[in-house]
Backbone as a printed PyTorch tensor [residue, N CA C, xyz], in Angstrom:
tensor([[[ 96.8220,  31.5060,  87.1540],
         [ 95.4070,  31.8290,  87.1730],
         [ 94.6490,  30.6090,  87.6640]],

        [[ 93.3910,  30.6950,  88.5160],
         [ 92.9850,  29.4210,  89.0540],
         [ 91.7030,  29.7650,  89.4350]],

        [[ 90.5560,  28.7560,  89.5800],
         [ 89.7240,  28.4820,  90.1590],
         [ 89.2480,  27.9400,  90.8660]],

        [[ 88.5300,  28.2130,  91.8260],
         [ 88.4270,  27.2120,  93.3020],
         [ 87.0600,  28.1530,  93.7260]],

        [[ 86.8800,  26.8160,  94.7380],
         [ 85.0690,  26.6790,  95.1930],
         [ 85.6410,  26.8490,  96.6860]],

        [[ 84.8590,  27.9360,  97.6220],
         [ 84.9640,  27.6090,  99.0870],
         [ 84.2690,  26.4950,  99.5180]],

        [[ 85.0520,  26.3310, 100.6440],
         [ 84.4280,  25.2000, 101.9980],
         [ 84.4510,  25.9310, 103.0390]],

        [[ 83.3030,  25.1100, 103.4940],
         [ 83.5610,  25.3310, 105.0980],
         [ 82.7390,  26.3530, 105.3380]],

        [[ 82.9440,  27.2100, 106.0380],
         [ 81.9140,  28.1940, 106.6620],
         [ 81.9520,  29.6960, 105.7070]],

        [[ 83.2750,  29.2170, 104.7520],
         [ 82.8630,  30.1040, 103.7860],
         [ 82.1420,  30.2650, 102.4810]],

        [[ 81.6180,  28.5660, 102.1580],
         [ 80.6950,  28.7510, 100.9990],
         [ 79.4800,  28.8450, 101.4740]],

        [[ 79.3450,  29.4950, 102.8660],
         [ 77.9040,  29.8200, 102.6930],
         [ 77.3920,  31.4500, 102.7870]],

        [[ 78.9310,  32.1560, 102.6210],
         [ 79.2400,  33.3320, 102.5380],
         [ 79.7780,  34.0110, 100.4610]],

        [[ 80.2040,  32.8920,  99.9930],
         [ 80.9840,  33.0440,  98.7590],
         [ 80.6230,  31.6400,  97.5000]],

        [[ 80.6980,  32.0990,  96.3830],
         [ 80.4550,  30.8450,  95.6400],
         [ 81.5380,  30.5460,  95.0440]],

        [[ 81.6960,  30.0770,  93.3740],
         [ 82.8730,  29.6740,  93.1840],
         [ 83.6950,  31.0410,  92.8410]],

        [[ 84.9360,  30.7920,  93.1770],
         [ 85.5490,  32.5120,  92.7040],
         [ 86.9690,  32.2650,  92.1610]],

        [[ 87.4960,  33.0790,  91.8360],
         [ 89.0360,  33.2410,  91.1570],
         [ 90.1150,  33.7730,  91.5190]],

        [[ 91.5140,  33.2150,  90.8680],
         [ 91.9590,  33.8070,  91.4840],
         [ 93.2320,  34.3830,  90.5260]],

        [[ 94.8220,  35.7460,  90.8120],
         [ 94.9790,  35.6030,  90.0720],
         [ 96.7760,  35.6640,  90.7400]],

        [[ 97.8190,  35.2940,  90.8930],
         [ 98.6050,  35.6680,  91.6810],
         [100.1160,  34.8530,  90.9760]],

        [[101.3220,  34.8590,  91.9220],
         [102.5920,  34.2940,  91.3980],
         [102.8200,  33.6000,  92.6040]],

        [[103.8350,  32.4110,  92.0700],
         [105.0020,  31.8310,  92.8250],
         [106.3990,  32.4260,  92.4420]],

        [[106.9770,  32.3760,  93.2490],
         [108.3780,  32.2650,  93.3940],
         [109.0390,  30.9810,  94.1730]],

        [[109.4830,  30.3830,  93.0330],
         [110.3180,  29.0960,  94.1520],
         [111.8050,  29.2000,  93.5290]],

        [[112.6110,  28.2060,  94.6680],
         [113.8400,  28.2980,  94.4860],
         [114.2630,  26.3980,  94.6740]],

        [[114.2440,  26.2460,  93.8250],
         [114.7420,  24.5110,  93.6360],
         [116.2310,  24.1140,  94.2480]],

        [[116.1650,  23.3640,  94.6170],
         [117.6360,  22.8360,  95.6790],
         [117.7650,  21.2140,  94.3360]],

        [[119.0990,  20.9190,  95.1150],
         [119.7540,  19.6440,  94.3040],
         [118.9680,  18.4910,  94.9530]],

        [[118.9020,  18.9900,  96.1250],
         [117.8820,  17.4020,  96.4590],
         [116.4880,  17.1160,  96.4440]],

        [[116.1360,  17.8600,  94.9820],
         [114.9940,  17.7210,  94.5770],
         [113.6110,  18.7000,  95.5080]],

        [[114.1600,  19.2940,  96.2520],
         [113.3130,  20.3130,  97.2400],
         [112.9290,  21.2450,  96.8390]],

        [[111.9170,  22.3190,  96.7840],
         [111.8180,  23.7800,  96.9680],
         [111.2280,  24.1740,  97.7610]],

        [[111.4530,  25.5990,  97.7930],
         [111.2660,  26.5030,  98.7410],
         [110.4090,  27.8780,  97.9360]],

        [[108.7370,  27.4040,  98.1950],
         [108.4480,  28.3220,  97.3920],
         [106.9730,  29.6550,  98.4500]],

        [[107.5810,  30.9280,  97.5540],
         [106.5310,  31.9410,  98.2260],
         [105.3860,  32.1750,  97.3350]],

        [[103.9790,  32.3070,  97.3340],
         [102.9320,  31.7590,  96.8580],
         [101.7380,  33.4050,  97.2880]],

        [[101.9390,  33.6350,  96.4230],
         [100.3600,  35.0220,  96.2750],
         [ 99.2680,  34.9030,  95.5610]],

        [[ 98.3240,  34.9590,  96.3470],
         [ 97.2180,  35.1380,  95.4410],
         [ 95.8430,  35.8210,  95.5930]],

        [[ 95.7490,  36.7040,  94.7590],
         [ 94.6260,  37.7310,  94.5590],
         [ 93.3300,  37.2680,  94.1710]],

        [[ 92.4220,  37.4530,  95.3020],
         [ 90.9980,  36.4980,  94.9290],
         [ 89.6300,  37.6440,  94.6850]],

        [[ 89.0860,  37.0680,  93.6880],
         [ 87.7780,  38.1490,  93.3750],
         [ 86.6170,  37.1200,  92.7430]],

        [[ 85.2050,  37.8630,  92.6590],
         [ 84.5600,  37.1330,  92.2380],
         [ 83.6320,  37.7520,  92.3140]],

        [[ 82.4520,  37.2740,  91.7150],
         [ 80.8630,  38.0380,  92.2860],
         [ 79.9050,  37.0850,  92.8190]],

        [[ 79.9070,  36.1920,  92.8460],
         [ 79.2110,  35.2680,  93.2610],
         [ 79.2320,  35.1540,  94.9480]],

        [[ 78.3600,  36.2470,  95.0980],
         [ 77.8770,  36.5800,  96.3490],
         [ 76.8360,  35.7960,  97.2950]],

        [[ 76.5080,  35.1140,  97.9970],
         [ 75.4880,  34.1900,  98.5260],
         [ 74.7500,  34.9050,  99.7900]],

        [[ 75.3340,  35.6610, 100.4770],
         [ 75.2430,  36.3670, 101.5430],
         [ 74.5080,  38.2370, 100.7750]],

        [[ 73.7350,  38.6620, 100.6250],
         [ 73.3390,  39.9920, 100.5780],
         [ 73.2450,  40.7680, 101.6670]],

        [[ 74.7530,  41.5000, 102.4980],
         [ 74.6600,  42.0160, 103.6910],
         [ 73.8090,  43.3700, 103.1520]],

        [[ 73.4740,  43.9150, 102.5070],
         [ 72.7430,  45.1460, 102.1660],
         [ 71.1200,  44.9640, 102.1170]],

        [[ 70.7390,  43.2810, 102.2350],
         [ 69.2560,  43.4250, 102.6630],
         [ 68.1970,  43.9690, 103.1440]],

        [[ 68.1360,  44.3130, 104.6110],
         [ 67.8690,  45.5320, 105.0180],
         [ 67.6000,  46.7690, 104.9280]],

        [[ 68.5480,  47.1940, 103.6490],
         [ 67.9530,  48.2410, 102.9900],
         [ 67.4790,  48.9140, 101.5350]],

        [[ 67.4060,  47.2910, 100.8580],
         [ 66.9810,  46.9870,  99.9640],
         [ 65.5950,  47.5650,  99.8150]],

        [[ 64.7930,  48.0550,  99.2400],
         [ 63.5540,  47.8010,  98.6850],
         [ 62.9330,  46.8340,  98.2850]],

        [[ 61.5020,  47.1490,  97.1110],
         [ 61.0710,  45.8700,  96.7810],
         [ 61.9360,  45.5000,  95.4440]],

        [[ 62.9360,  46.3950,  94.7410],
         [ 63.2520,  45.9790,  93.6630],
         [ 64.1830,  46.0430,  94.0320]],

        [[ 64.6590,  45.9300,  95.1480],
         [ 66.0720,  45.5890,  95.3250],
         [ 66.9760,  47.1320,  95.4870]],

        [[ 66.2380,  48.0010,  95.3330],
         [ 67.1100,  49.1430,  95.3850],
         [ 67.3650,  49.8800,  96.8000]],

        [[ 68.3300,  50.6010,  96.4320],
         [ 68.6030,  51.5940,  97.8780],
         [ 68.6650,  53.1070,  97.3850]],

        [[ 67.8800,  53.8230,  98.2300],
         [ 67.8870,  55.3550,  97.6370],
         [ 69.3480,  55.6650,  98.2080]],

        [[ 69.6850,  56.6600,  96.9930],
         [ 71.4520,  57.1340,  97.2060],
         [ 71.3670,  58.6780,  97.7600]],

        [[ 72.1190,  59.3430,  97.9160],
         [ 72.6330,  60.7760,  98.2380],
         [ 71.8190,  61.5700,  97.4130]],

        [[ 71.4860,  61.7530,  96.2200],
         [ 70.9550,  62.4210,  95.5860],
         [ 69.4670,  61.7340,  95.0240]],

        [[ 68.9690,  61.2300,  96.2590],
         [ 67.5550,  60.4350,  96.1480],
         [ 67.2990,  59.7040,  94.9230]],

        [[ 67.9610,  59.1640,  94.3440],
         [ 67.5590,  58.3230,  92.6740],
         [ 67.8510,  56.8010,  93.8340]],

        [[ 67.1460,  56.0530,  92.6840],
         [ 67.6160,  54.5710,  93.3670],
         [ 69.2460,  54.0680,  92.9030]],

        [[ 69.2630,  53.1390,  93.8570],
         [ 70.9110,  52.7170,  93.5210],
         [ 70.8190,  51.5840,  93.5840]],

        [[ 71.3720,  50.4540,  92.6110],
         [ 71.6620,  48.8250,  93.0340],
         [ 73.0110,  49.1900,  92.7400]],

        [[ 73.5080,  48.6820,  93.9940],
         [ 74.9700,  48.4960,  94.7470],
         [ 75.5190,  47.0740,  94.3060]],

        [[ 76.4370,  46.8170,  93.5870],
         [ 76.6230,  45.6150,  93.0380],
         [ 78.2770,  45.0060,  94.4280]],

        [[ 77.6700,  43.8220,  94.7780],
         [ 78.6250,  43.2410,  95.7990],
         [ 79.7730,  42.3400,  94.9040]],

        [[ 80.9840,  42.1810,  95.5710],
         [ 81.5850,  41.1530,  94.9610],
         [ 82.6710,  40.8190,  96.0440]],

        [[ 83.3250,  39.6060,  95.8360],
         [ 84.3600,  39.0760,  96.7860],
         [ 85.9150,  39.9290,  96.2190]],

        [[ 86.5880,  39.9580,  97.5940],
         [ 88.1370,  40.6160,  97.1500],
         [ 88.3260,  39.9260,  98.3350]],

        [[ 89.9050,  39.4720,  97.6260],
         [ 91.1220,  38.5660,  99.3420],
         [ 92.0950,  38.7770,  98.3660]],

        [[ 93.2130,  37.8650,  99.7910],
         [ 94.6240,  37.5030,  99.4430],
         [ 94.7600,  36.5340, 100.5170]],

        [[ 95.3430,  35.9870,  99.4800],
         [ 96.4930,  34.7090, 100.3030],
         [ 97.6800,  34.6010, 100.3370]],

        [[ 98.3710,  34.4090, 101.2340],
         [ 99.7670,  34.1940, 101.1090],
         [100.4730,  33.0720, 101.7920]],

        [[101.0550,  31.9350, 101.0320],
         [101.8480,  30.8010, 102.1910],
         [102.8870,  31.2250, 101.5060]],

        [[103.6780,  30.2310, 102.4800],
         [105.0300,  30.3370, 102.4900],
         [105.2010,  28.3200, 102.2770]],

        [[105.4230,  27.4890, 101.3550],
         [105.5110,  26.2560, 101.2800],
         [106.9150,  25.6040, 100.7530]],

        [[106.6910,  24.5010, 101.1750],
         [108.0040,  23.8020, 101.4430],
         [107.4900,  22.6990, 100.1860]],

        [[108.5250,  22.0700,  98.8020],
         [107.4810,  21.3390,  97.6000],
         [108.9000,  20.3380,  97.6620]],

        [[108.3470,  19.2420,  97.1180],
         [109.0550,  17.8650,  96.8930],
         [108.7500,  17.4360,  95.6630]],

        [[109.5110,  16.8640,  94.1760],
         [109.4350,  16.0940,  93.3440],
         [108.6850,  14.5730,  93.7630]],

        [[107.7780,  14.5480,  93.3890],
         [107.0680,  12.9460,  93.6590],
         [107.4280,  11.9020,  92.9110]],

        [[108.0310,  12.5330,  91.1110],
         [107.9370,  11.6100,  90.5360],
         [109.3870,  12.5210,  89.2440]],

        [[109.1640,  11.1060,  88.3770],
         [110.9520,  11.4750,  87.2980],
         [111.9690,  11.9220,  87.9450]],

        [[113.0380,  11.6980,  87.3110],
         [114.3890,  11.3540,  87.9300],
         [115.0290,  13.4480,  87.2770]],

        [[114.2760,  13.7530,  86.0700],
         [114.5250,  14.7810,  85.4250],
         [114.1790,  16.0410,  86.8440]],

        [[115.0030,  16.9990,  86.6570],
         [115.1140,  17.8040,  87.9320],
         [113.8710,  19.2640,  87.3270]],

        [[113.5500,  19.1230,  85.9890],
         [112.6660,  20.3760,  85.4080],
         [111.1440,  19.8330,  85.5900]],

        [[111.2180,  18.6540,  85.3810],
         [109.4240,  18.0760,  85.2500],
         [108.9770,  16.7500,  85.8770]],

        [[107.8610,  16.5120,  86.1240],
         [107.1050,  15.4140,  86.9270],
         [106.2590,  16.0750,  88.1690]],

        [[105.8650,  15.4170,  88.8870],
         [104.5090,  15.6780,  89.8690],
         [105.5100,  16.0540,  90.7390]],

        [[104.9080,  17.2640,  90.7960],
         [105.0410,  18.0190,  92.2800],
         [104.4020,  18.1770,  93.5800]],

        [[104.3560,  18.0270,  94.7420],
         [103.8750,  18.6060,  96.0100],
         [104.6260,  19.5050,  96.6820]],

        [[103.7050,  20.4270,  97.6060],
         [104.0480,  21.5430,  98.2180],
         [102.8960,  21.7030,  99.2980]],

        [[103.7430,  22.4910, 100.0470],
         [102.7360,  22.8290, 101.6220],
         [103.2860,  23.4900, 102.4170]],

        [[102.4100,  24.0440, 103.0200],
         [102.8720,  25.2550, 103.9420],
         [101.9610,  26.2180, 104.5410]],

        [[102.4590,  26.4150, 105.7130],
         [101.2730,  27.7030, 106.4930],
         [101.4030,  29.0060, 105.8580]],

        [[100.0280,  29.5340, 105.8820],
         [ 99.7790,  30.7960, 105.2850],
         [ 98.9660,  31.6820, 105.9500]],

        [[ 98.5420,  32.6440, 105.2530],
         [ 98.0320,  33.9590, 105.7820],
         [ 96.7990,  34.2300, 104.9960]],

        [[ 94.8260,  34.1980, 105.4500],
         [ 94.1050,  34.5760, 104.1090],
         [ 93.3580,  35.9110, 105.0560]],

        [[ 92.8390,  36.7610, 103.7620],
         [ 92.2360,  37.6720, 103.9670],
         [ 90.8710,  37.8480, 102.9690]],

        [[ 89.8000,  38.1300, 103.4280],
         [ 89.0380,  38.4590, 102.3320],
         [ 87.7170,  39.4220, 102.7240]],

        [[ 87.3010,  40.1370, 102.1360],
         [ 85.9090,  40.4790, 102.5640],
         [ 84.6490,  40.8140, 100.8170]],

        [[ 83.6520,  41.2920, 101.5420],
         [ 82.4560,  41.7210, 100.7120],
         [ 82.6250,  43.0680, 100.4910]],

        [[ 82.8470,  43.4020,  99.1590],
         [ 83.3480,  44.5510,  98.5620],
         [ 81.8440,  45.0960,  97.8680]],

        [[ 81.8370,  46.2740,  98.4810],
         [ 80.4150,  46.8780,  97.8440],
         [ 80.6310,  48.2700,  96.6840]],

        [[ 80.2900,  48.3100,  96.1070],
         [ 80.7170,  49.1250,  95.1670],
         [ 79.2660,  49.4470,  94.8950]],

        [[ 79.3740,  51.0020,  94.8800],
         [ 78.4600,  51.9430,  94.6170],
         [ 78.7290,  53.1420,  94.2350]],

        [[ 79.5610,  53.2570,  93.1570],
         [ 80.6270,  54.2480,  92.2140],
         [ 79.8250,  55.4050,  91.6380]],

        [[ 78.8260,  54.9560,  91.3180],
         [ 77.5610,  56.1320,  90.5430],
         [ 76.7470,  56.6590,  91.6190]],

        [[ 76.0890,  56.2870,  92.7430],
         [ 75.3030,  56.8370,  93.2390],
         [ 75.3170,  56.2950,  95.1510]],

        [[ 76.5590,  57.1770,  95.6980],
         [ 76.8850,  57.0600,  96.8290],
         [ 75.6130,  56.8270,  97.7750]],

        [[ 75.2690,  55.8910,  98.8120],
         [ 74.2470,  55.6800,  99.5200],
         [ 74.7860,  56.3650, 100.8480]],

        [[ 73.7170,  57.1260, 101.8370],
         [ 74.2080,  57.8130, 102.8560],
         [ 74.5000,  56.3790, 104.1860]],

        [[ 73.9010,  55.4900, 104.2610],
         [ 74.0220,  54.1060, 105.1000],
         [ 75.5060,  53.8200, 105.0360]],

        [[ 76.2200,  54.0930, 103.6070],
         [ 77.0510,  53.2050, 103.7570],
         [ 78.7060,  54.0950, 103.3220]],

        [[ 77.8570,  55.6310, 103.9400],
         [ 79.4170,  56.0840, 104.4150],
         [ 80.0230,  55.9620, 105.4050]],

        [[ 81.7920,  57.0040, 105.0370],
         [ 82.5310,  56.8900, 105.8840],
         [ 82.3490,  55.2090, 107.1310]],

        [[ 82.9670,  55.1220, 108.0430],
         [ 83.2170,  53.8820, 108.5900],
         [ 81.9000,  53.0330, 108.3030]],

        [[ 80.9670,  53.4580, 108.0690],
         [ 79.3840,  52.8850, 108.0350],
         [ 79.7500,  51.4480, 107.5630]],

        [[ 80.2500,  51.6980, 106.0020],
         [ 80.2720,  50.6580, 105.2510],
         [ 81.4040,  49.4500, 105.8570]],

        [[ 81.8710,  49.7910, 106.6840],
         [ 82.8770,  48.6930, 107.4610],
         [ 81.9670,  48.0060, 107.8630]],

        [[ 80.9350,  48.1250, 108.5730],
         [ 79.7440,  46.9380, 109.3380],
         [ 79.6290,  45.7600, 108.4660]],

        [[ 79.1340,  46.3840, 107.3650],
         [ 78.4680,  45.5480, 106.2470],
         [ 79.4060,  44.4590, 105.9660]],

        [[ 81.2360,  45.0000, 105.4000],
         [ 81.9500,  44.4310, 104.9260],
         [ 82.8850,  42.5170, 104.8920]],

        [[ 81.9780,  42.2070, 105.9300],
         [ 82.5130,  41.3890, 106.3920],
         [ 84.3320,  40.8020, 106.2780]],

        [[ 84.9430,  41.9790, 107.0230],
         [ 86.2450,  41.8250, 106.9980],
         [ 87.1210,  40.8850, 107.2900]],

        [[ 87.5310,  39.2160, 107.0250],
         [ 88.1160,  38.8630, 108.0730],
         [ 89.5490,  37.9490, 107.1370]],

        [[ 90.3060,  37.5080, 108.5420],
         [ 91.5040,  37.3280, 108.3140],
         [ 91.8450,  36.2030, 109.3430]],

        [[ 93.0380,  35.3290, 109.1860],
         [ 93.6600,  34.3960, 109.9430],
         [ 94.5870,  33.9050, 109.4420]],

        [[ 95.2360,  32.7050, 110.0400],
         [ 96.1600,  31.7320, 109.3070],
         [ 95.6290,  30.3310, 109.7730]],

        [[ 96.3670,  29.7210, 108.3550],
         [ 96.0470,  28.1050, 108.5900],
         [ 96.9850,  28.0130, 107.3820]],

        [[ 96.6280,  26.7580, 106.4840],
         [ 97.6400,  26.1530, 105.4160],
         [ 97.1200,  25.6490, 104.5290]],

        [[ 97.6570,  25.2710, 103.3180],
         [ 97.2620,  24.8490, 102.1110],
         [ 98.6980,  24.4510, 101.6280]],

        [[ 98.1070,  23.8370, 100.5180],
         [ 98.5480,  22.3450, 100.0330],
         [ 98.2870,  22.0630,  98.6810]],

        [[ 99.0940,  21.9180,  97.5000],
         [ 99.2680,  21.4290,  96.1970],
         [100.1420,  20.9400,  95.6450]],

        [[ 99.2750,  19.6500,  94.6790],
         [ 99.7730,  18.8290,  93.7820],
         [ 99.6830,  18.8940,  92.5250]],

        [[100.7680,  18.9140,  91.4540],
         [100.2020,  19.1600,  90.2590],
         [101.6090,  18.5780,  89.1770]],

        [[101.2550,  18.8490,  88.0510],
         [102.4830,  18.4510,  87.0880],
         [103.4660,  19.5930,  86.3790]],

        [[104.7640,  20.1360,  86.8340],
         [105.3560,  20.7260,  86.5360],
         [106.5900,  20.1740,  85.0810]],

        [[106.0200,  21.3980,  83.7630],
         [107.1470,  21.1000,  83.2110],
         [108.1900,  22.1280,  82.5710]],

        [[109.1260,  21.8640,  82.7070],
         [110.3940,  22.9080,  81.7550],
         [111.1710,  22.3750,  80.7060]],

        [[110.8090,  22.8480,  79.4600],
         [111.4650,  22.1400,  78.6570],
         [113.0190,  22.5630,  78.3170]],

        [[113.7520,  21.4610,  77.5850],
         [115.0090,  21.5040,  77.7440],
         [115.4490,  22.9220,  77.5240]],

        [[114.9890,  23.6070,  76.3500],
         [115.5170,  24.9930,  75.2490],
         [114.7260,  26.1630,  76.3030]],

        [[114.2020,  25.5610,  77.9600],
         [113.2320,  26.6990,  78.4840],
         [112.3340,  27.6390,  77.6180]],

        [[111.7720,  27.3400,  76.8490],
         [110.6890,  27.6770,  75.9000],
         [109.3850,  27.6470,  76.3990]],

        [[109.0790,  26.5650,  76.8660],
         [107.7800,  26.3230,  76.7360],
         [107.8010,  25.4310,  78.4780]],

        [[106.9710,  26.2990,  79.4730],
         [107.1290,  25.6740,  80.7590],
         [106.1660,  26.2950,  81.2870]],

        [[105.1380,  25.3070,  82.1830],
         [104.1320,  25.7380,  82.4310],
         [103.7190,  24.8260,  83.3320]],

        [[103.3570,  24.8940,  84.3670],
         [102.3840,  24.2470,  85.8280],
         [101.1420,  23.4650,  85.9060]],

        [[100.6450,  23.1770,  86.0000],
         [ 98.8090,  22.7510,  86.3630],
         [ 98.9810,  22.1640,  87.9580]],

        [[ 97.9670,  22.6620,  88.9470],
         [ 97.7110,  21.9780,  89.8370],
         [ 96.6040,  22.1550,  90.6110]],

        [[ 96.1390,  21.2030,  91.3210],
         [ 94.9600,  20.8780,  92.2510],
         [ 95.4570,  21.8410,  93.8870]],

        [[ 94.7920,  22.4770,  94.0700],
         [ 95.1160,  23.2970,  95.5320],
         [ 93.8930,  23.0020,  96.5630]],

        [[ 94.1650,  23.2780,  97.8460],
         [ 93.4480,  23.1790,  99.0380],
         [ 94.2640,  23.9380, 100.1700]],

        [[ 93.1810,  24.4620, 100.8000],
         [ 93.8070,  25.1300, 101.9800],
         [ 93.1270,  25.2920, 102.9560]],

        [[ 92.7770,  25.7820, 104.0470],
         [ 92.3540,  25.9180, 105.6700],
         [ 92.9540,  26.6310, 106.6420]],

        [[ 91.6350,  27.8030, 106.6570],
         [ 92.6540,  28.5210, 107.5250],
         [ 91.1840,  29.2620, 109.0130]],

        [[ 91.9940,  29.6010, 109.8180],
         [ 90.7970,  30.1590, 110.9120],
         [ 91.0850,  31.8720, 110.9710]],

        [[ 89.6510,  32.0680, 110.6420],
         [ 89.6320,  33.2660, 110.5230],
         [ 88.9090,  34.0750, 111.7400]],

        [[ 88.8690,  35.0420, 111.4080],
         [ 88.0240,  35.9620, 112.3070],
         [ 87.5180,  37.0560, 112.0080]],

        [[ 86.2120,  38.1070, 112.3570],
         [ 85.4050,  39.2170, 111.3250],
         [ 86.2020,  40.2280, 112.5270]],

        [[ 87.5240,  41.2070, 111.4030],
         [ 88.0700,  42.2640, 111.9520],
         [ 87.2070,  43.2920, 112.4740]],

        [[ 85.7800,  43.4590, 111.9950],
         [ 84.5700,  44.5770, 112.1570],
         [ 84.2330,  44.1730, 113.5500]],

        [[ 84.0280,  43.6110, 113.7560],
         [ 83.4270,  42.5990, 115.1440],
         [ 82.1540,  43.4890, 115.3710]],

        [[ 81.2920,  43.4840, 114.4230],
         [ 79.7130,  43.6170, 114.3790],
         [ 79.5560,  43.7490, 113.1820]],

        [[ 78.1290,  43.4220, 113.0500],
         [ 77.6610,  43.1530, 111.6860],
         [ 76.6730,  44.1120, 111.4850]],

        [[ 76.2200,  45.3150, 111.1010],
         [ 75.5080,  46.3350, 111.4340],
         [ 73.9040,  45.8220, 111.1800]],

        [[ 73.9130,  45.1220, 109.4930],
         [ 72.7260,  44.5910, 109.1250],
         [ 72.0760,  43.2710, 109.9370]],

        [[ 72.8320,  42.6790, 110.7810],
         [ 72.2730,  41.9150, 111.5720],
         [ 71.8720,  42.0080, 113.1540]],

        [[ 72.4340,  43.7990, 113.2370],
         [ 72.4290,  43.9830, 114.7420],
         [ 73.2000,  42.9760, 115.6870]],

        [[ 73.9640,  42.4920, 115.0190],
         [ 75.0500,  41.4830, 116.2020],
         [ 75.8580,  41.4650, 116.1070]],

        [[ 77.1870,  41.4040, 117.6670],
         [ 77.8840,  40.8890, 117.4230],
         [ 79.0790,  39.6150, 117.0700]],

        [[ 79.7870,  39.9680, 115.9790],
         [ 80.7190,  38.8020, 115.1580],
         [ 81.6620,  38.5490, 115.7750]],

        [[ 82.2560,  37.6740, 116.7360],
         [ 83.6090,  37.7100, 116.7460],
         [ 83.8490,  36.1250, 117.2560]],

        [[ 83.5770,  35.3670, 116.6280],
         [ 83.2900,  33.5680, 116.5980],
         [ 84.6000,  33.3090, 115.5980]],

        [[ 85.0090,  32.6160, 116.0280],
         [ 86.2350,  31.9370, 114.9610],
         [ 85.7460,  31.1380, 114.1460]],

        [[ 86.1280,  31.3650, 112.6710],
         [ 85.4090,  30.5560, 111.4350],
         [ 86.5910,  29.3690, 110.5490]],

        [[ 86.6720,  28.5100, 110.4240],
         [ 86.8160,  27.9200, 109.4490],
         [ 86.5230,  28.0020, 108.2600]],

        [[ 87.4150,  28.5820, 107.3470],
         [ 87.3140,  29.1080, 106.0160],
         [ 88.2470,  28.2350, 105.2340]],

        [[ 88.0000,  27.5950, 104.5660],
         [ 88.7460,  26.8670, 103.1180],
         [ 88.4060,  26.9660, 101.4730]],

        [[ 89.5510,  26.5920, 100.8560],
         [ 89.5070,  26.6870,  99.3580],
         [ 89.5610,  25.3170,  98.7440]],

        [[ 89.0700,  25.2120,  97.8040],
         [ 89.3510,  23.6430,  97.2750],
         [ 89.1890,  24.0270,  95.4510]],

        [[ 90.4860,  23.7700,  94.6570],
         [ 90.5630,  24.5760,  93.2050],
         [ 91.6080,  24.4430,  92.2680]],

        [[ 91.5890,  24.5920,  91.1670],
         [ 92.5490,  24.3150,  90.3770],
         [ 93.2250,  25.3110,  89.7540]],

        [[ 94.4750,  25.6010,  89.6100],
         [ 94.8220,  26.4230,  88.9280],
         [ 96.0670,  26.0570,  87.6740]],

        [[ 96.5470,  27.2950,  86.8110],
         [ 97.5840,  26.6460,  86.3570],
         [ 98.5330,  28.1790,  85.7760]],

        [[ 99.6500,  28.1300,  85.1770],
         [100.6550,  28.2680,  85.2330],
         [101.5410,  28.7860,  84.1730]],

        [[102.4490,  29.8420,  83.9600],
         [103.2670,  29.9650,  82.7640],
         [104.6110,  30.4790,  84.0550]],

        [[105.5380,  29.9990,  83.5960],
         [107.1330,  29.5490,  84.5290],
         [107.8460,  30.5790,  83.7760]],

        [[109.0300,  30.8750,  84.1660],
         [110.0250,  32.0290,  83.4490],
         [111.1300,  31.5400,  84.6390]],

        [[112.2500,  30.6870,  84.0270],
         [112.5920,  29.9280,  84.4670],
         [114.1330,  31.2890,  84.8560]],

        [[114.8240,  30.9080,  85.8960],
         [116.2780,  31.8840,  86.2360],
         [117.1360,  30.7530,  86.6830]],

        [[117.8790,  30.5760,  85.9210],
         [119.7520,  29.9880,  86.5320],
         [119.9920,  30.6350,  87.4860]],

        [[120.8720,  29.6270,  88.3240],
         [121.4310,  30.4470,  89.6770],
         [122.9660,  29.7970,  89.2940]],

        [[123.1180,  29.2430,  88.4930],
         [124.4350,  28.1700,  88.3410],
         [125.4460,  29.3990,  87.7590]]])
């Protein structure tokens, strides 16, 4: 489970957000792993209101069945690397500072949810405009303190993450801005997360 703040051209789209996902690594004798890395990102801390436009003065949007509607926005992604991690520190093969890195894959957009009172603007493909869909690759990178105790009982992670990746808006128009999107963005994470291990013998 982890938390992290965007950079870059995406905190002026997203604020701080969460996240919630697994590793899988596979530890070698020469202190190496080889680990695959998911993670499910959400949040509400929206900075961007692509539904402006058809906001009112209180913020509302008339729905399908003419009542007002506030449409509540929130962030949804995924990430996925694929990283290569090194022991930094202790001679013990279960615990000490770890690093890892590796190119990955992010996805994320502006998830509008309007469950009670469907708005006619933002059916069928409509609501794709708004969504700001986008996706790329780049890489990320973490350091942190891994431990496993002897009786594997009690083993658990903490680490500092960062990543960078170039994205691009899959919609390639933005309906509420009347323009089109298709500029390559620099999107990064900068965040901490941490960890419960469930350790497997291969011996």
């Amino acid at each position: 489970y982890g938390l992290q703040s965007p950079v870059g051209a995406l905190s002026d789209r997203y604020g701080i957000n969460f996240d919630l996902g697994a590793r899988i690594n596979y530890f070698t004798r020469a202190r190496l792993s080889l680990c695959l890395h998911y993670q499910f990102l959400f949040g509400s801390n929206i900075k961007e209101d692509v539904l402006a436009p058809l906001r009112g003065e209180n913020g509302s949007i008339v729905s399908t069945n003419l009542q007002a509607s506030f449409p509540i926005l929130k962030m949804r992604g995924h990430i996925i690397n694929m990283m290569l991690g090194k022991w930094l520190t202790s001679d013990v093969a279960t615990r000490g500072i770890w690093f890892q890195a590796g190119p990955g894959f992010v996805q994320h957009k502006i998830n509008i949810q309007d469950d009670a009172a469907p708005i006619p603007q933002l059916s069928g493909d409509l609501r794709k405009g708004y969504d700001r869909l986008s996706n790329g690759l780049g890489a990320a990178a973490s350091i942190g303190y891994l431990f496993v105790s002897d009786n594997r009982q009690i083993n658990f992670y903490a680490a500092v993450n960062a990543g960078l990746y170039v994205t691009v808006n899959r919609r390639g128009y933005n309906i509420d801005l009347l323009q089109i999107d298709d500029q390559q963005k620099t999107d990064g994470f900068f965040g901490f997360s941490i960890g419960w291990i469930i350790p497997i013998s291969m011996n």
